[in-house]
Backbone bond lengths (Angstrom), bond angles and torsions (degrees), N, CA, C in turn:
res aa  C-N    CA-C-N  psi(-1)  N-CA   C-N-CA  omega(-1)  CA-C   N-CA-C  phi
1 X - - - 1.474 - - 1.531 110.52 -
2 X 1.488 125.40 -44.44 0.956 116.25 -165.03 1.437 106.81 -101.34
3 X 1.600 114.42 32.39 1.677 123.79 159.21 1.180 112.87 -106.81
4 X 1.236 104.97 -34.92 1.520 133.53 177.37 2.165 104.36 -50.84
5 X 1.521 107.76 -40.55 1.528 125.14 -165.47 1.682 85.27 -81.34
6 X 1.607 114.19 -66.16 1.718 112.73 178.84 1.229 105.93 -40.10
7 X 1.397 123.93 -71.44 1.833 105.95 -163.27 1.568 101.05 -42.62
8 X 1.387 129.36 -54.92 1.371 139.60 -163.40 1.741 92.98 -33.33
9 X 1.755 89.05 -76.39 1.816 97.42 -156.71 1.680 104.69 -39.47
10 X 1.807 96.22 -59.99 1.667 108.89 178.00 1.773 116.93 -21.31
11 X 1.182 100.80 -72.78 1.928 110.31 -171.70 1.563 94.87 -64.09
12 X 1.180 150.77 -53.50 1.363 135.63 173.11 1.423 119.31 -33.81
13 X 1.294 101.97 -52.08 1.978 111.50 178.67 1.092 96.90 -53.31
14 X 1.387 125.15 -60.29 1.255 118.48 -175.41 1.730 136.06 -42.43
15 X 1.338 78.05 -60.32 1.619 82.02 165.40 1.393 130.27 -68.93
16 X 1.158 117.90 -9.37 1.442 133.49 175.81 1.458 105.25 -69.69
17 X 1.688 114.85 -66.37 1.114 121.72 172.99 1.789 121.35 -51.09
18 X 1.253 112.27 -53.03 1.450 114.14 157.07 1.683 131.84 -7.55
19 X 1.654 89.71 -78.20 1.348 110.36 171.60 1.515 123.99 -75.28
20 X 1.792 112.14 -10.19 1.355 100.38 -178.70 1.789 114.85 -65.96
21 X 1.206 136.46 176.17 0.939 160.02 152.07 1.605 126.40 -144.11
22 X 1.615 115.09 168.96 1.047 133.36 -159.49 1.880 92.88 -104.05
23 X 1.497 119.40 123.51 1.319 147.41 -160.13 1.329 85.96 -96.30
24 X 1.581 99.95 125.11 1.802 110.32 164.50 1.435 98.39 -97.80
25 X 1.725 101.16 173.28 1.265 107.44 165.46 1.536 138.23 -46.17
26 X 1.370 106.24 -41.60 1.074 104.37 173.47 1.715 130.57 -61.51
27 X 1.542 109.15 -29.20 1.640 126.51 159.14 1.309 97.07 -21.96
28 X 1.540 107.95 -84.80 1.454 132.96 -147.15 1.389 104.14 -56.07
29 X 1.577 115.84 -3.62 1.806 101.57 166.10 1.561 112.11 -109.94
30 X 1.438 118.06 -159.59 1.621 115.99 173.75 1.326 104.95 -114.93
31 X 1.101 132.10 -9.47 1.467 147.71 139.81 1.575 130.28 -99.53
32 X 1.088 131.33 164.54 1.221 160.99 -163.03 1.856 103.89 -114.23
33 X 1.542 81.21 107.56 1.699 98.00 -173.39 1.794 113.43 -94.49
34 X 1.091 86.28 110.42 2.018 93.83 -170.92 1.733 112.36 -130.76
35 X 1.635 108.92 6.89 1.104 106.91 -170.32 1.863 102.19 -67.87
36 X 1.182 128.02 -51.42 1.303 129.01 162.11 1.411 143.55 -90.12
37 X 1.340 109.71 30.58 1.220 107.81 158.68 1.423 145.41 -85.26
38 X 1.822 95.63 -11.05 1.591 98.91 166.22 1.640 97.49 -143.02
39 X 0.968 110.32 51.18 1.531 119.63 153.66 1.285 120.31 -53.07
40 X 1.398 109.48 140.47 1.967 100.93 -179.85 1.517 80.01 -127.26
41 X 1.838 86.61 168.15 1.147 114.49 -158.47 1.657 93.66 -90.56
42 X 1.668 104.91 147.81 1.752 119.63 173.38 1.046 106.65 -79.53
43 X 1.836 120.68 106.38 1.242 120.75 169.20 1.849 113.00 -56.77
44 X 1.222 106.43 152.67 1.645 133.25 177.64 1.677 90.91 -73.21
45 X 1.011 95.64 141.77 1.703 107.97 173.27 1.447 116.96 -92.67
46 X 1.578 117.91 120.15 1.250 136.66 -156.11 1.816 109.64 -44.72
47 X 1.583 119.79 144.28 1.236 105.31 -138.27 2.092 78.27 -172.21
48 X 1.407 93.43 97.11 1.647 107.66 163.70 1.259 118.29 -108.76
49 X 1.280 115.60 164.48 1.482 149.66 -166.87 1.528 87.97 -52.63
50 X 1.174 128.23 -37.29 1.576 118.14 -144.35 1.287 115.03 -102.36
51 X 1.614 102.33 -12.82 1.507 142.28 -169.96 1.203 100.71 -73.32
52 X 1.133 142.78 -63.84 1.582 166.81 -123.61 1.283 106.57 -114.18
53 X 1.784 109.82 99.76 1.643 114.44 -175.67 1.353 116.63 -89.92
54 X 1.174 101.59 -2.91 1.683 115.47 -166.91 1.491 119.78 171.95
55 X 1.159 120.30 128.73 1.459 134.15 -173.47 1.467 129.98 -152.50
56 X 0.702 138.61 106.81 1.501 151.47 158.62 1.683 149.17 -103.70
57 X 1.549 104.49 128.66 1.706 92.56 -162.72 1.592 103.67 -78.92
58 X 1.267 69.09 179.74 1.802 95.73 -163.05 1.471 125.34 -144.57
59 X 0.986 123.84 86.21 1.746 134.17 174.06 1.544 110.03 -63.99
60 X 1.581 110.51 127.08 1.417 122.27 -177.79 1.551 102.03 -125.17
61 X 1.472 114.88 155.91 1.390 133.76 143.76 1.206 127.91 -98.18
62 X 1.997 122.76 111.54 1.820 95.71 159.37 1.188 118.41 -97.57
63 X 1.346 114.57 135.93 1.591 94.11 179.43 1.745 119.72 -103.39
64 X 1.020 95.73 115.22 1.796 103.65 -165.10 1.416 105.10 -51.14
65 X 1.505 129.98 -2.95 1.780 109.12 154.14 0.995 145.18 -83.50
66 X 1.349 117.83 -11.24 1.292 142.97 143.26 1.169 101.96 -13.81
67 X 1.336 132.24 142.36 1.641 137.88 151.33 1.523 124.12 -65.31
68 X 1.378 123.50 -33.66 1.610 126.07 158.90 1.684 117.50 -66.15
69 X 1.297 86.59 -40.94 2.141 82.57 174.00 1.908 109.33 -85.95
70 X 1.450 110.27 10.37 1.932 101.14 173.16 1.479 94.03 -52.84
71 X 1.061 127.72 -50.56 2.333 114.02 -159.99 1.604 97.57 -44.82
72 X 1.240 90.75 -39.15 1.717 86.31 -167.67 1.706 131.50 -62.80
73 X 1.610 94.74 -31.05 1.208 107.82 168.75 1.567 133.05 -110.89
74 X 1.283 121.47 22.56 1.622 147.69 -153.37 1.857 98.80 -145.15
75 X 1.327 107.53 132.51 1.244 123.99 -5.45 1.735 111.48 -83.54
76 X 1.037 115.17 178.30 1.805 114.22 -179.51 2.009 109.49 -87.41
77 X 1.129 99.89 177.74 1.621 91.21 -163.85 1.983 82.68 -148.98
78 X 0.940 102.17 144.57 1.538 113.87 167.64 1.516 104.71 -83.48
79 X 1.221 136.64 -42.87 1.848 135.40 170.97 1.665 94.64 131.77
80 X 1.646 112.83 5.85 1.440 102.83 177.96 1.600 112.00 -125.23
81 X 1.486 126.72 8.03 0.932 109.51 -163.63 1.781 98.66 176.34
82 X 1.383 133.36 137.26 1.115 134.09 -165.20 1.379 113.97 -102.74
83 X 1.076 126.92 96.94 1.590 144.17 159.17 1.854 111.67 -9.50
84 X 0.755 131.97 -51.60 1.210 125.54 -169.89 1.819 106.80 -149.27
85 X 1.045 128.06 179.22 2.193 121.48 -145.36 1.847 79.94 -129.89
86 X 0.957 129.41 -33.39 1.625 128.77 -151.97 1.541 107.04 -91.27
87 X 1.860 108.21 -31.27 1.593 102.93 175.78 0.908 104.49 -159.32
88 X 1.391 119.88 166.97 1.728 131.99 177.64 1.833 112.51 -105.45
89 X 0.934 95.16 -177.17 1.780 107.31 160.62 1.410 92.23 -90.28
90 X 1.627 94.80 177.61 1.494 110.75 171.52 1.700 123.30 -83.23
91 X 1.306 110.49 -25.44 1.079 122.52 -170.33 2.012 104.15 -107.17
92 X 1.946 110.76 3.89 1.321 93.49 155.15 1.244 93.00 -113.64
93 X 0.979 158.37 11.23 1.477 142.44 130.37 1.367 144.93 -61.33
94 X 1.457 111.22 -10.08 1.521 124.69 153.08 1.451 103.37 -104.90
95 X 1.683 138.35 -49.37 2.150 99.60 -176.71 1.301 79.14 -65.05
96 X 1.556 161.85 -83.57 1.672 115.18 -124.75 1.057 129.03 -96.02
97 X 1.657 115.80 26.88 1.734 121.28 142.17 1.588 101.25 -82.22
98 X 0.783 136.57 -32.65 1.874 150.58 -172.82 1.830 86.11 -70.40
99 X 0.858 125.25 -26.63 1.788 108.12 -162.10 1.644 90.39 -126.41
100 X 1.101 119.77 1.75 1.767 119.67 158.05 1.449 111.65 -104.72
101 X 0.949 127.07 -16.22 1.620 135.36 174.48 1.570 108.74 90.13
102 X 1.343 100.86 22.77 2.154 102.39 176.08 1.556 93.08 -76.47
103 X 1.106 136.23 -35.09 1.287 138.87 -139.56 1.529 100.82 -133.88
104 X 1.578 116.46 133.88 1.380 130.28 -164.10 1.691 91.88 -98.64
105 X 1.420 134.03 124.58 1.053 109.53 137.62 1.711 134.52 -120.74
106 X 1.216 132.31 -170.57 1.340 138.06 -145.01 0.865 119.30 -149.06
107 X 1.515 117.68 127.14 1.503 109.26 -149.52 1.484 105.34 -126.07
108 X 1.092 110.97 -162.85 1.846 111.73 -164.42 1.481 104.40 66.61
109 X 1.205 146.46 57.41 1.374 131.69 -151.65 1.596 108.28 -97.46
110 X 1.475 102.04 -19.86 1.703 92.98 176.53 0.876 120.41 -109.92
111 X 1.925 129.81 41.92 1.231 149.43 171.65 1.563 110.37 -151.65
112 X 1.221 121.86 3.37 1.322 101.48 -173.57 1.556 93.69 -164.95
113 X 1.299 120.37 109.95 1.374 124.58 -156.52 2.230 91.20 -120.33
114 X 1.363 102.97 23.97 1.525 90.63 -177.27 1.701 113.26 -131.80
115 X 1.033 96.10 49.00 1.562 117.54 -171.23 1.317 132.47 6.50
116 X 1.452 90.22 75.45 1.734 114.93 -165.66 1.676 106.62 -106.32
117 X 1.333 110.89 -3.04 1.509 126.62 -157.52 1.588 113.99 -108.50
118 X 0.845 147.14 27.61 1.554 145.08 -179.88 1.347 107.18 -2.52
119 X 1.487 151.80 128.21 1.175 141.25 116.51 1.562 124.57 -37.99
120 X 1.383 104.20 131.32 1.668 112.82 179.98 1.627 109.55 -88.25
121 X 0.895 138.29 163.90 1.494 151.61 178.44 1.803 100.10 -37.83
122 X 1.454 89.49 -54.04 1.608 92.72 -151.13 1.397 91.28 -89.82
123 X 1.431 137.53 -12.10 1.675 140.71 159.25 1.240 96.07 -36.33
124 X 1.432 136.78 -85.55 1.356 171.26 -26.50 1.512 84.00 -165.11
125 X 1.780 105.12 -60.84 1.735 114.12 -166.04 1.567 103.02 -60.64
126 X 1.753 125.69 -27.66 1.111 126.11 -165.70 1.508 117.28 -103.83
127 X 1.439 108.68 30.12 1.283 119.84 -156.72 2.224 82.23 -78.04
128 X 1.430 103.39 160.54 1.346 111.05 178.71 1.332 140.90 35.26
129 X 1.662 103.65 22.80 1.223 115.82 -168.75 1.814 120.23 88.11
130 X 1.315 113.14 16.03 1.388 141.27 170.88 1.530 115.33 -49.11
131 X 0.972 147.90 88.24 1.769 148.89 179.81 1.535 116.81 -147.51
132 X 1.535 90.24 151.51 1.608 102.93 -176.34 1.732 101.82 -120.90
133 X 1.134 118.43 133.99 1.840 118.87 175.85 1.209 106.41 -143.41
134 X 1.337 122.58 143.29 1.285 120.51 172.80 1.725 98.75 -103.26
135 X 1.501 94.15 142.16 2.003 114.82 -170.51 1.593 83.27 -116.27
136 X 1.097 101.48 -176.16 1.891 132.00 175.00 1.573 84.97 -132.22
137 X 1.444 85.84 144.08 1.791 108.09 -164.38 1.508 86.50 -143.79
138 X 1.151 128.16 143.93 1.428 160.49 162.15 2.001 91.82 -34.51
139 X 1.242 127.49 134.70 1.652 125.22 171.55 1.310 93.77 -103.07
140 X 1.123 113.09 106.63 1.619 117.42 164.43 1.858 115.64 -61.16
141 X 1.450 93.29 -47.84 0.937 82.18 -171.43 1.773 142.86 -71.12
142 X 1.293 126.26 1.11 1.368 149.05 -92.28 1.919 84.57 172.86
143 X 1.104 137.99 -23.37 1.547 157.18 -172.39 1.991 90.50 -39.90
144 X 1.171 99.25 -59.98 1.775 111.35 -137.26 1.785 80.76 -87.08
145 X 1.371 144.28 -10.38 0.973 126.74 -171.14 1.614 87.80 -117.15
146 X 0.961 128.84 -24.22 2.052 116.64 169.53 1.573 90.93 -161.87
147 X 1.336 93.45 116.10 1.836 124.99 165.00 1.641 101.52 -41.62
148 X 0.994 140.87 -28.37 1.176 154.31 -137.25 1.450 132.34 -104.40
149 X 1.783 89.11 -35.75 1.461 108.47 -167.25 1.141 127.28 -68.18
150 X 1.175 132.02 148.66 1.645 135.49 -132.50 1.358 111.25 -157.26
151 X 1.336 136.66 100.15 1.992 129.93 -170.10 1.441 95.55 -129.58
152 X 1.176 83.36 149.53 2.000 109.97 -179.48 1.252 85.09 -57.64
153 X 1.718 119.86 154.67 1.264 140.54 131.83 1.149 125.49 -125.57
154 X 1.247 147.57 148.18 1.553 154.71 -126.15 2.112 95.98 -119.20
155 X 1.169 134.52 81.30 0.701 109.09 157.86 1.290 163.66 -86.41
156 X 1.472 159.86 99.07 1.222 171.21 -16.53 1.462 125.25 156.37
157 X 1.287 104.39 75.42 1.916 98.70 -165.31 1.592 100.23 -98.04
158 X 0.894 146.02 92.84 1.360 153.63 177.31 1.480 119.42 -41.68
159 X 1.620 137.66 143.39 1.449 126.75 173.61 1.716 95.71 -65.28
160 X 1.368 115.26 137.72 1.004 128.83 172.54 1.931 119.08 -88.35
161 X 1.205 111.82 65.94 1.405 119.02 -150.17 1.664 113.22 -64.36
162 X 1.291 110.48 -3.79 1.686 125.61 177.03 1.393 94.46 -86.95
163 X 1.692 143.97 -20.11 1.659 110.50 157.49 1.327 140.01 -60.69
164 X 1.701 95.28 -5.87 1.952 108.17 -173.48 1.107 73.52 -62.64
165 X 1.601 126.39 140.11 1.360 131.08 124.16 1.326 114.57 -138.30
166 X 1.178 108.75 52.95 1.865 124.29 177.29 1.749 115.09 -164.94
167 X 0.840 142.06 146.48 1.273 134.14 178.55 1.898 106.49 -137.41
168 X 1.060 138.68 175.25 1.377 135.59 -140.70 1.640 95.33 -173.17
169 X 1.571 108.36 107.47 1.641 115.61 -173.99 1.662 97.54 -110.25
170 X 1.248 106.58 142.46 1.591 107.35 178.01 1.595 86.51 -118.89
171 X 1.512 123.91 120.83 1.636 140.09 171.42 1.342 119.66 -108.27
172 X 0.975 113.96 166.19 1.966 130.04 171.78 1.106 99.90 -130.19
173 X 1.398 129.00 118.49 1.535 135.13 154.77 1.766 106.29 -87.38
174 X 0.848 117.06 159.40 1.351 121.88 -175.22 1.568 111.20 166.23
175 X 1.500 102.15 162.43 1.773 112.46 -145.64 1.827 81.76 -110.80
176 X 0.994 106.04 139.10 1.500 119.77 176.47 1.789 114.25 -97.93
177 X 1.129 134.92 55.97 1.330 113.22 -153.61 1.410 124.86 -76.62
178 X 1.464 115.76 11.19 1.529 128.15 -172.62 1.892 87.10 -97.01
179 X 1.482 128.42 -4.93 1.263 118.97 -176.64 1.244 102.23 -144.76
180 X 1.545 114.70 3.90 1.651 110.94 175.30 1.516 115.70 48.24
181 X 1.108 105.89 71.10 1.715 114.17 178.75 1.601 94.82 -163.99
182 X 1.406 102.22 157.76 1.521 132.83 155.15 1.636 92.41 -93.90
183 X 1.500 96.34 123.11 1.538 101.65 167.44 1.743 90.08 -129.13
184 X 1.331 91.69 -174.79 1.764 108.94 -167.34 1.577 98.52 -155.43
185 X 1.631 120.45 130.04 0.766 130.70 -174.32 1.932 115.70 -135.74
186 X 1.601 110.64 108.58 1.521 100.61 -171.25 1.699 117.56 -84.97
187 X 1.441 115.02 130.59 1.308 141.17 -171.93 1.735 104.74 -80.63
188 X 1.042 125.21 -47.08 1.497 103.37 -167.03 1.916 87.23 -164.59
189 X 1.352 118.70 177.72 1.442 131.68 -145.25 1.668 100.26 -165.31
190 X 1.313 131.11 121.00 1.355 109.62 -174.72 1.754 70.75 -155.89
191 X 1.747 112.17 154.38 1.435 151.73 -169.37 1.464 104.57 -98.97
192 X 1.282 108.48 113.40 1.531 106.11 -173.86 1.339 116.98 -111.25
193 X 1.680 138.64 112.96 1.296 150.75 -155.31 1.657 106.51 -110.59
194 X 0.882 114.34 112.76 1.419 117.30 153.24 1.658 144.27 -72.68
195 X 1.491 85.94 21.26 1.494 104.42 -178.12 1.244 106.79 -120.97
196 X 1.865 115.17 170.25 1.645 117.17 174.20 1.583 101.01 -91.19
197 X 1.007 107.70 -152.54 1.683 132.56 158.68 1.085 124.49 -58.61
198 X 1.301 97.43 -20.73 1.684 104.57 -159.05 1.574 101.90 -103.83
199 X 1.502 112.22 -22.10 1.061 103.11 -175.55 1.872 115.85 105.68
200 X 1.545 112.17 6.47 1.411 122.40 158.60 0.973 141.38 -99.34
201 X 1.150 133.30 160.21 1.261 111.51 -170.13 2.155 127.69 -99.98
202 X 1.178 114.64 132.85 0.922 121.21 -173.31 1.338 131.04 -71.00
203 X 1.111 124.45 -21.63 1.583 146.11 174.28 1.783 95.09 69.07
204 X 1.203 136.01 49.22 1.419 154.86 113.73 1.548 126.07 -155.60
205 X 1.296 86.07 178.70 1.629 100.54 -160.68 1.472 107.08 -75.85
206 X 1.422 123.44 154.52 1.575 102.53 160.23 1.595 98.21 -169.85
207 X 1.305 116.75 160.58 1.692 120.00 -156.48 1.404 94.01 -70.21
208 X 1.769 87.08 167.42 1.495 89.29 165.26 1.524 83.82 -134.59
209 X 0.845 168.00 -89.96 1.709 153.83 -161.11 1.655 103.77 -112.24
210 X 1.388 115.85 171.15 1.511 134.47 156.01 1.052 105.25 -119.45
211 X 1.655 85.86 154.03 1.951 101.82 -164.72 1.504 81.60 -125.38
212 X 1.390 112.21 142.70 1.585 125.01 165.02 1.569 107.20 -75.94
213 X 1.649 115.53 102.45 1.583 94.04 -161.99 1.493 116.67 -79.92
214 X 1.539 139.68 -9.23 1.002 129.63 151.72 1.061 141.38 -48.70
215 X 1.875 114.45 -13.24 1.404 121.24 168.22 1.323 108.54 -101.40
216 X 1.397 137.08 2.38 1.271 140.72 172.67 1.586 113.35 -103.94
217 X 1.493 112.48 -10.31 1.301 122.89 -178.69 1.823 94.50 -59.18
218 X 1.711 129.82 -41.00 1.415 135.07 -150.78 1.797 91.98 -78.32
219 X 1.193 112.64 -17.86 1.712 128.18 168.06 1.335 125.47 -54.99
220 X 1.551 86.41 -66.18 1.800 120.09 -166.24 1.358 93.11 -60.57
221 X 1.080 134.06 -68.10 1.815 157.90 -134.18 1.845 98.48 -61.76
222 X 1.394 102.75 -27.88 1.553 110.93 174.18 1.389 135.11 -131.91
223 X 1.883 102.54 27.88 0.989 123.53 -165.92 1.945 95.37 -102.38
224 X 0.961 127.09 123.84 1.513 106.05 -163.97 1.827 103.86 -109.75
225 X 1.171 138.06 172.47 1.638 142.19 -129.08 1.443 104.91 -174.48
226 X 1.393 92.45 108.04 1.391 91.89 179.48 1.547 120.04 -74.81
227 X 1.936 107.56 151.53 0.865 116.17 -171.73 1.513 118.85 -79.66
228 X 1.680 111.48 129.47 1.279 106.85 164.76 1.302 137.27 -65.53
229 X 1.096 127.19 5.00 1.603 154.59 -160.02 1.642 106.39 -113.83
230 X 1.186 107.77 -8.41 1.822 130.91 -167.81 1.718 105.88 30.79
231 X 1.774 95.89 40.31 1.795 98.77 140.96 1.507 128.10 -73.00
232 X 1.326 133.83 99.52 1.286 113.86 170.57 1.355 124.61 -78.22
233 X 1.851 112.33 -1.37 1.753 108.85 172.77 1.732 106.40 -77.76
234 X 1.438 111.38 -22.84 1.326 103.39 -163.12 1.905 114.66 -130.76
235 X 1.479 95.92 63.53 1.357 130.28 161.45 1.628 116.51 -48.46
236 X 1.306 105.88 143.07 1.294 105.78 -176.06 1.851 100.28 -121.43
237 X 1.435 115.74 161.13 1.750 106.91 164.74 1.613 100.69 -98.74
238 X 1.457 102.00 175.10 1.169 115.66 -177.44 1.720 119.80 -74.20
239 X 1.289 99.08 -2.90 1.711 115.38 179.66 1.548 87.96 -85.18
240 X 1.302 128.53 -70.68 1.707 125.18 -178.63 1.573 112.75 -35.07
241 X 1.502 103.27 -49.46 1.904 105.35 -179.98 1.553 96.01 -55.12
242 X 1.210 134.10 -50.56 1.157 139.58 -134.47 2.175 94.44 -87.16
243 X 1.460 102.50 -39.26 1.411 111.01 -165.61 1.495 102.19 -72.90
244 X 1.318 93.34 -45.75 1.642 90.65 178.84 1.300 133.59 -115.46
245 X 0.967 117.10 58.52 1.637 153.42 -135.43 1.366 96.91 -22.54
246 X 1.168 125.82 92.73 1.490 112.40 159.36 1.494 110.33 -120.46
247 X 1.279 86.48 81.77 1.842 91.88 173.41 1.876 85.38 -140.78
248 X 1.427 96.08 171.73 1.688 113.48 165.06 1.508 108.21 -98.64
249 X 0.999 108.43 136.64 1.761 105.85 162.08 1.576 105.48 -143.65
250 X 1.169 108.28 -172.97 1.480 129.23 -179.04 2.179 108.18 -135.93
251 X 1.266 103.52 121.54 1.140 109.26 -176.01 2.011 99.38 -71.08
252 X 1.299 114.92 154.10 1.008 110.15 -144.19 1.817 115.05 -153.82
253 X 1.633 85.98 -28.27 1.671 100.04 158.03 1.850 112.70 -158.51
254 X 0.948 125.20 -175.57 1.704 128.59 178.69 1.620 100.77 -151.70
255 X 1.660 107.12 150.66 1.412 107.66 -174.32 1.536 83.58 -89.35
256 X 1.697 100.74 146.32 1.331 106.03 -155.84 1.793 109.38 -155.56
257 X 1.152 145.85 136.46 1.450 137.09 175.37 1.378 113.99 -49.62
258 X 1.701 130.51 -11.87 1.291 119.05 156.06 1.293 118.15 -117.32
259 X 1.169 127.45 16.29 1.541 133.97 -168.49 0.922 102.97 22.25
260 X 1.325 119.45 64.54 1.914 119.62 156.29 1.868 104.10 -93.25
261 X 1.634 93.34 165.10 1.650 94.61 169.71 1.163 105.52 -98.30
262 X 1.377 127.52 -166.07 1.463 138.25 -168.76 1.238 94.95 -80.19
263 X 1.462 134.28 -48.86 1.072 124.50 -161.18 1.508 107.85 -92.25
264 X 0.957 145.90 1.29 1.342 134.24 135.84 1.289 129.25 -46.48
265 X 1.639 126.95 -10.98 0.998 125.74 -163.93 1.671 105.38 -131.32
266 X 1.552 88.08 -36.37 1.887 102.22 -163.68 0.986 103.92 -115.72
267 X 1.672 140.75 120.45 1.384 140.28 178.42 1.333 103.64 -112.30
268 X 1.756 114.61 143.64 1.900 122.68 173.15 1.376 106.89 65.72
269 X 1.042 103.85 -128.29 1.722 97.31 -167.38 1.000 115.62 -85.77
270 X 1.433 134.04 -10.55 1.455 129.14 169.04 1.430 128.45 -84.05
271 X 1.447 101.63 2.90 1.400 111.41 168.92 1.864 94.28 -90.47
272 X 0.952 125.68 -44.46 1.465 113.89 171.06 1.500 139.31 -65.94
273 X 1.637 110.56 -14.29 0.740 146.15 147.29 1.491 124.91 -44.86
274 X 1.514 101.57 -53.34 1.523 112.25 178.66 1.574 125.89 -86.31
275 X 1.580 78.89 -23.16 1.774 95.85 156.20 1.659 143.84 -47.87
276 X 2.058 92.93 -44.61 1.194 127.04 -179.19 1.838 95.74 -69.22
277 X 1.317 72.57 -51.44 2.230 79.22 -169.04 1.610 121.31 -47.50
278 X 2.067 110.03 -21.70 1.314 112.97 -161.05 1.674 89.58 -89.32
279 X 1.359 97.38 -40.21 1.515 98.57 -170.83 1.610 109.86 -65.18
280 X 1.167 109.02 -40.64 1.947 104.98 173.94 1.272 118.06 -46.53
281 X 1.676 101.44 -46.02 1.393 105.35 -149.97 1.720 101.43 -77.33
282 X 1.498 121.20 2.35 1.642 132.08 -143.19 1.897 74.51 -120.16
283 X 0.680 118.34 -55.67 2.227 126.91 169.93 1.315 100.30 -52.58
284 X 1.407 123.49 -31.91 1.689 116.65 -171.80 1.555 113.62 -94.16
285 X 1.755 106.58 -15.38 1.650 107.75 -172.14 1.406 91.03 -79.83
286 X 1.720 117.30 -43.31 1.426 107.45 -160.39 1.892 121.60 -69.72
287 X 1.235 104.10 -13.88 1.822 132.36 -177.95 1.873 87.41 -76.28
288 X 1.407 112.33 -52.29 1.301 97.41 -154.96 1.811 110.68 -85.59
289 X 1.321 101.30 -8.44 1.860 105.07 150.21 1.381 131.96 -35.52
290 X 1.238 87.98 -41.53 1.489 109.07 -161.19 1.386 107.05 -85.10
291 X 1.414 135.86 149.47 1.512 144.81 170.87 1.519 106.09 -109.60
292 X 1.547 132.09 129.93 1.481 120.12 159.39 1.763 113.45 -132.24
C-alpha cells in the first residue's frame, strides 16, 4: 500500500513538472496589455525660423527623491536583472537602448552638453564606474596537490544604475507666434551620479552621458510609468511624463553672455531664489506678448 501511495505522489510530480512553464508578462494580468506596444510618437507642431519671437535655453534638475519624480526612479535594478516584466526605471530604459545601439550616446558630458562627442563601445562599457579585470584568486580546488595554486578569474563590476538619483534636461522655451503660445521644447537628457569611478562619493552631482532626446523619444513612447494615482489600467509612457511635464525640477542654468550656472554665482537659498526669478521672468515675457 504504501508503494502503491509513492508511485501515486511520484507520477503527479511528474506531471506537474511536465506541464509547468515559465509565466510571461502578460500571464501576470487578467487582460492582455497592448495599449503601448505600437504607439507612435506625437509629432511637434511645425515651427520656422520666422515664427519664433523669442527663445531661450534652459537647464533643469529632476531630482528622483522627490515624491512626483518616484516613476522615474522605481522600480530599482541591481545592473543584473529586472525587478518587475511591465516597466523599467528611466535610466534602465535608456543604458539598455545605449548598449543595443537604439540610443546614441555622448560623451564628455560635464563639458560639452552639445552633442559633438560620440561614445565608443568601450566608453559605454565604463559608464559609472563599469569594468571587467581578470585577478588571480587562490585555486581551492587544486590546494592539496600545490599550496600555491593560483587561476585567473574574470572580474565584473556592474554600472550600478540605483546611484542616478538626479537627471539634467537641456530645453528651448520659445514664443510661437503663428500659434500664439510659449511652447517649450526638450533638447537632450543626461543621468546625474554623485559618485567617482571608484565608487565614492563626491558630494555633487555630475553627468554621466547625453541622450539626444528626440531620438530617444522612439524609446520613451513605449516605455510605460507607473501610475501615481495607483491605476494600473491607465498607465502613462515616459514620452507622456515628458510631453506634459509632470515631473518637478529646479531651473539650474540660463543661456546667458557668460554661460555660468546658478551656482557659480548664487549660493543656498539665493540660488533658488534666482531660480524662481528665471522662471517668472519666462511667465512674464509670454503675458507681455499679449495686448488687452
Amino acid at each position: 500500500m504504501k508503494k502503491l501511495i509513492l508511485i501515486l505522489v511520484t507520477t503527479t510530480l511528474c506531471l506537474v513538472g511536465v506541464n509547468a512553464q515559465v509565466l510571461t508578462p502578460e500571464d501576470n494580468s487578467v487582460y492582455k496589455k497592448v495599449k503601448y506596444e505600437n504607439k507612435t510618437i506625437k509629432k511637434y507642431a511645425p515651427l520656422r525660423e520666422a515664427d519664433v519671437m523669442w527663445s531661450r535655453k534652459i537647464w533643469r534638475e529632476i531630482d528622483l527623491r522627490q515624491k512626483i519624480n518616484h516613476p522615474f526612479y522605481y522600480p530599482e535594478n541591481d545592473g543584473m536583472a529586472d525587478l518587475t516584466g511591465d516597466r523599467k526605471s528611466l535610466i534602465d530604459v535608456i543604458y539598455s537602448s545605449i548598449l543595443e545601439g537604439s540610443i546614441t550616446a555622448y560623451g564628455n558630458p560635464v563639458l560639452d552638453d552639445e552633442f559633438r562627442e560620440i561614445m565608443s563601445q568601450e566608453d559605454i562599457k565604463k559608464i559609472g564606474g563599469a569594468k571587467q579585470e581578470s585577478k588571480s584568486v587562490p585555486d581551492w580546488a587544486n590546494r592539496e596537490d600545490d599550496p600555491n595554486a593560483m587561476k585567473d578569474t574574470l572580474i565584473i563590476n556592474a554600472f550600478d544604475r540605483n546611484q542616478v538619483k538626479k537627471w539634467r534636461l537641456k530645453e528651448e522655451w520659445f514664443f510661437d507666434k503663428q500659434r500664439s503660445v510659449m511652447d517649450v521644447r526638450i533638447i537632450g537628457i543626461a543621468p546625474l551620479s554623485d559618485r567617482d569611478s571608484e565608487g565614492d562619493l563626491t558630494g555633487s552631482f555630475s553627468p554621466l552621458f547625453w541622450v539626444y532626446f528626440p531620438e530617444a523619444r522612439k524609446i520613451l513612447i513605449n516605455a510605460e510609468v507607473f501610475n501615481l494615482v495607483k491605476n494600473n489600467a491607465e498607465r502613462r509612457t515616459y514620452d507622456d511624463i515628458f510631453w506634459k511635464r509632470m515631473f518637478g525640477s529646479t531651473i539650474t542654468k540660463e543661456s546667458s553672455v557668460m554661460d555660468r550656472k546658478i551656482n557659480q554665482y548664487m549660493i543656498g537659498l539665493d540660488a533658488l531664489l534666482e531660480a524662481e526669478r528665471i522662471k517668472t521672468e519666462i511667465f512674464n515675457i509670454e503675458h507681455d506678448f499679449w495686448e488687452y
